[in-house]
N, C-alpha and C positions, 0 to 999 in steps of 0.2 A: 614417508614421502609427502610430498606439499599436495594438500587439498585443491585439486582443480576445480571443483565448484563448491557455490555455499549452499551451507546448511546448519542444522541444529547441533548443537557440541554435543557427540556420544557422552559426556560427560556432566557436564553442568546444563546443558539444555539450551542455554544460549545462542546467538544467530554467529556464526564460522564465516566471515566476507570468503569469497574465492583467492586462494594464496595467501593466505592470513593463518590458516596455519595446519593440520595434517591430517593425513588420511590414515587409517589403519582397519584389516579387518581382525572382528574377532568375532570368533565360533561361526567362520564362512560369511559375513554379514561387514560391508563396509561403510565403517562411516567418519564424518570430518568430525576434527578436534581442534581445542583450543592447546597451543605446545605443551599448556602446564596441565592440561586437566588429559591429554593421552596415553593409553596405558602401557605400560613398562613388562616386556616379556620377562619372564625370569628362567634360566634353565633347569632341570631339575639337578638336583643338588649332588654332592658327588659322595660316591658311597665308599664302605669298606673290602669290597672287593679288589680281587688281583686278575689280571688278566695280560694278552701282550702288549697293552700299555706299558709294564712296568719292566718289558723285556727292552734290550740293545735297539735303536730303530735312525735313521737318518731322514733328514728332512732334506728335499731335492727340489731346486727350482731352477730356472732361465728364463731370460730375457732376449727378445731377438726384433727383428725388424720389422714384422709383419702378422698380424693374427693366423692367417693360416698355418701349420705347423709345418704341411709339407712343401712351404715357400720361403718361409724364415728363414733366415741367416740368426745364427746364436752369438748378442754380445757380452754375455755375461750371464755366469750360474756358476753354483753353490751350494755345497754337499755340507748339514749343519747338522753332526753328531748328538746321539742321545748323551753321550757323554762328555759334550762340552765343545769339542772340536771343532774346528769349521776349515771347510776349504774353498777357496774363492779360485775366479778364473775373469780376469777380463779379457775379449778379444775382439780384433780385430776383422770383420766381417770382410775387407775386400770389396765392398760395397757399400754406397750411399747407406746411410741411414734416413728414412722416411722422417719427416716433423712429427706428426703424427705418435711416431714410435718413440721420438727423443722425449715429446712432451709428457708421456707414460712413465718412461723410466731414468729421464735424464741424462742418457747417455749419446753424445754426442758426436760427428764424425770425428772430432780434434781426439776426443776422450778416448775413442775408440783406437786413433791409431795410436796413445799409449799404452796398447793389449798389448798380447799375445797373437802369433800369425794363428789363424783360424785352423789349419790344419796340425800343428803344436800342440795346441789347448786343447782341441778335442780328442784329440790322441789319448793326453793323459786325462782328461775325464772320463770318456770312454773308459779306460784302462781302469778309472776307480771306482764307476759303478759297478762294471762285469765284476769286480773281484766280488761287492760288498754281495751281489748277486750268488756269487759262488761259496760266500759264507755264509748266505742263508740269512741273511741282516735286511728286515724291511726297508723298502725305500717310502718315504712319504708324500705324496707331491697332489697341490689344489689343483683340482682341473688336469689330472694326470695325463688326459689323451693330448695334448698341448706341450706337457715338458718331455713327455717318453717319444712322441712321433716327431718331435724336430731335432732331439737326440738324434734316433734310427735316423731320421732322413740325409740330416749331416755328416754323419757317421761315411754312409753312400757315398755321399756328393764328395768329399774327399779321399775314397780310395782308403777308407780306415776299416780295420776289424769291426765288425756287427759284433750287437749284444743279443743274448741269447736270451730274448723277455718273456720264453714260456716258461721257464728257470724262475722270475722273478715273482717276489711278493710285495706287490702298492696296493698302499693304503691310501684312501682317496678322500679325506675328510670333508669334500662337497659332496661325493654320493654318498658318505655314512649320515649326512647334515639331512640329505631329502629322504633316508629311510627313517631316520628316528624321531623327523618334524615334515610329516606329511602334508599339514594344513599350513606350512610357510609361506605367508604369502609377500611378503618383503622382496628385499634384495639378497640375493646369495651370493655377495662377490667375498671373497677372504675379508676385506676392512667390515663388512658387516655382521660377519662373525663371530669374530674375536671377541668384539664386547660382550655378547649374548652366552660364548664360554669363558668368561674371565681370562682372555689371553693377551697377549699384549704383542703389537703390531709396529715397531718402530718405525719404519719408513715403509709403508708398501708401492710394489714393485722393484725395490731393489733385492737383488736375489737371494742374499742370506736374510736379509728380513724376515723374506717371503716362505720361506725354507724353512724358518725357525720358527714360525709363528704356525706355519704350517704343521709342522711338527705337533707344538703344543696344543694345538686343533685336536689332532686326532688324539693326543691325550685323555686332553681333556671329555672330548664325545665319551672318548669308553669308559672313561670314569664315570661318568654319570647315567653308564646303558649297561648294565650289568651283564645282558643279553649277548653282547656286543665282543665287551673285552674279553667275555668266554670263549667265544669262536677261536679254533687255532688260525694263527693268521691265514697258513696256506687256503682253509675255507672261505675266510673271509676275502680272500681274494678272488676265490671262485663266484661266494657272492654276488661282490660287486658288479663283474660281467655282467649277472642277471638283470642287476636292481637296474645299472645303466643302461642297458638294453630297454629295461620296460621304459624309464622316466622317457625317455629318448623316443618312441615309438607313441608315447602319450600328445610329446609338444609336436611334433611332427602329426600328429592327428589333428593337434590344435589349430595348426599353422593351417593345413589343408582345409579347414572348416573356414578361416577365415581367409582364403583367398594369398595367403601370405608366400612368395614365390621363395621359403627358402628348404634345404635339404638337413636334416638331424643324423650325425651318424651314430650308429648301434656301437661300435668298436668302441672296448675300452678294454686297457688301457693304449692300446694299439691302434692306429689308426692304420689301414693299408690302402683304402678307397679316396684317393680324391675327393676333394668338397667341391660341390657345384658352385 
């Protein structure tokens, strides 16, 4: 991130003008740098172990109108196989698309009403996670409580078969990201990532992208977390409930210390509470 004040380059020692060039901590301790003289995280390196990394696994994303999950309208998502496949969906929300949301992910009302009717498409997506659910095949998705709760919500709002997500095993490679790099103090969005696991991010925000990249996140994590990839996934699913529960109950302590009027929810992968 760009250096909001000046100082001495953690590096060469030099004087840093304010926004001339970065900030970075390291070992809990922050300080400004010149671009060239900041230092480069590296992950650790991937080992020879096996784990369900190397099992069948699907990578799952969406895109929709709205950051809230249980307000969204879904116009596009994307089921991106370990084994090569991909399934796309674009749709037709029935409703305005916010600017805001178009400028995220591109998609436009014009673009939109060449989908799919909203209630169609989600029929058969619906239809293709429960199966992958019912074969016991991971699903992978960044920021899971976001793609699985405007799923369920829509699922609702149109009178469609629910999915049975105590049935399901997600993998969530933004909470595998804050248990195996606790002292992260960067950006955690999927584009920042990727580079730090050797993944590759074609376009983000568009949904198979994001799916696929997604995917090779969580690959890549267990490759390099021996720990990790040994858990059978059903555990590691139980898991991650925990780990998000804690991180989640930590920033919400943060928020409250600083007067910050917002609410953290515990639910993962599930959202069923409203957000304030």
């Amino acid at each position: 991130m760009i250096n909001k004040y000046a100082g001495r380059c953690g590096g060469c020692g030099a004087r840093v003008p304010a926004g001339a060039g970065q900030a970075a901590n390291v070992d809990g301790r922050w300080s400004s740098y010149h671009h060239g003289c900041a230092p480069v995280r590296v992950a650790p390196p991937v080992g020879p172990h096996s784990g369900w990394h190397d099992l069948p696994m699907v990578g799952f994303d969406l895109e929709g109108t709205l950051p809230d999950p249980m307000r969204t309208r879904i116009v596009s998502a994307a089921l991106v196989h370990s084994a090569g496949t991909t399934q796309e969906w674009l749709i037709d929300p029935g409703v305005p698309i916010p600017a805001d949301a178009t400028a995220r992910h591109g998609i436009t009302d014009e673009t939109a009403r060449c989908g799919r009717p909203a209630r169609e498409a989600l029929a058969e997506l619906g239809t293709a996670v429960a199966k992958l659910i019912a074969d016991e095949i991971p699903l992978v998705a960044f920021c899971a409580p976001y793609d699985v709760t405007a799923l369920h919500t829509e699922l609702a709002r149109h009178g469609l078969p629910g999915i049975d997500w105590d049935r399901a095993v997600i993998i969530d490679p933004s909470v595998l990201h804050r248990q195996v790099e606790p002292r992260w103090y960067g950006s955690r969005q999927l584009g920042d990532l990727c580079p730090y696991y050797e993944v590759t991010l074609d376009n983000a925000h568009e949904a198979a992208s994001d799916a696929r990249a997604a995917l090779d996140l969580a690959r890549s994590i267990a490759a390099r977390h021996e720990h990790l990839a040994r858990m059978p996934a059903g555990l590691l699913h139980e898991a991650q409930i925990g780990w998000h529960a804690a991180h989640a109950r930590d920033l919400q302590s943060y928020f409250d210390r600083k007067g910050h009027d917002e609410t953290v929810s515990t639910q993962w992968p599930l959202e069923t509470t409203p957000r304030g």
